[in-house]
N, C-alpha and C positions, 0 to 999 in steps of 0.2 A: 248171572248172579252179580249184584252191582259190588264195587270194590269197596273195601271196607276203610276204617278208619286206623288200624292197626299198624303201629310202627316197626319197621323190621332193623335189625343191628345188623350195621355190615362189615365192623371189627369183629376177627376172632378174639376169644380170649385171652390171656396172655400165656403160656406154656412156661411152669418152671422149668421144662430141661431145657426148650431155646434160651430162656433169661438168663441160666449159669453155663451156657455152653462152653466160655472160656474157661471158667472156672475150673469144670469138669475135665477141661482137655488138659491144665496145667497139672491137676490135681492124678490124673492118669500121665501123665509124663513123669512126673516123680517119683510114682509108685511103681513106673516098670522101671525107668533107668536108674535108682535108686534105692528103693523101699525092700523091692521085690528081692535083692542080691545085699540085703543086710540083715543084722541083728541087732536091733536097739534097744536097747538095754536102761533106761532112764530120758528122761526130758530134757537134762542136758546134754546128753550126747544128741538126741535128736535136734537141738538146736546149733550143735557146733555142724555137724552132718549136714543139714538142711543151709545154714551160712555158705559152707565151702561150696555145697552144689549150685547156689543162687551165685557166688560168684563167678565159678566156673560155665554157669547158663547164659549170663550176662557180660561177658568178658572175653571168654575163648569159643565157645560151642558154635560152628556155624550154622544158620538158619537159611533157608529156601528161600525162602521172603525177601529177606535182603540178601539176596544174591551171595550171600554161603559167606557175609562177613555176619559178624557180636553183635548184636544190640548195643553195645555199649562203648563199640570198636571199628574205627573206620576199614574200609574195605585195602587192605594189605596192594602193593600194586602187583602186576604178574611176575612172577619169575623167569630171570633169563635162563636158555637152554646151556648149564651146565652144571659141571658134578657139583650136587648138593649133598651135604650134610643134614640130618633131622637129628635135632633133638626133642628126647623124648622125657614128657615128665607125669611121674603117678601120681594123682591126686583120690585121696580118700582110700590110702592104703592099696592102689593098685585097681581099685573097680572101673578109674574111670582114666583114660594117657590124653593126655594134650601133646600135641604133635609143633616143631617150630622149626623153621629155617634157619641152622647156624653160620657164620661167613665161613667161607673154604679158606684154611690159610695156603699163604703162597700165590 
């Protein structure tokens, strides 16, 4: 059979869940470490909620990626071997501690 004239497409289509995968990933990251262990009660509170948590995501939270420093926060240098102090502080009422290195007095 001689071959035809027919053009073939060798892009696939585009996939809405590949297009918002990020989206999707930030969108379930909020919903379990935050959503999921609240009660929102109005738009403004889900807006103060949603602030403190974007600060807290961007500021303290370590990521894998960049090597377990903030997005927004250069990478802390290592700790020397002795007795540390942690302070500890609750953000959004206790759901979520940031953790910090105080100086030892003395």
């Amino acid at each position: 059979m001689p071959p035809t004239s027919a053009a073939t497409c060798t892009d696939m289509p585009r996939s809405p869940h590949v297009d918002d995968l990020f989206g999707t990933h930030r969108i379930g990251t909020v919903r379990r470490e935050l959503l999921d262990r609240m009660l929102i009660l109005n738009r403004r509170q889900l807006e103060t909620v949603l602030a403190e948590y974007v600060a807290h995501f961007n500021t303290h939270r370590p990521h894998r990626t960049l090597d377990q420093a903030a997005p927004l926060r250069a990478l802390p240098p290592p700790a020397l071997p002795s007795p540390l102090r942690i302070r500890r502080r609750d953000r959004l009422g206790g759901l979520i501690h940031e953790y910090s290195q105080v100086a030892y007095p003395g």
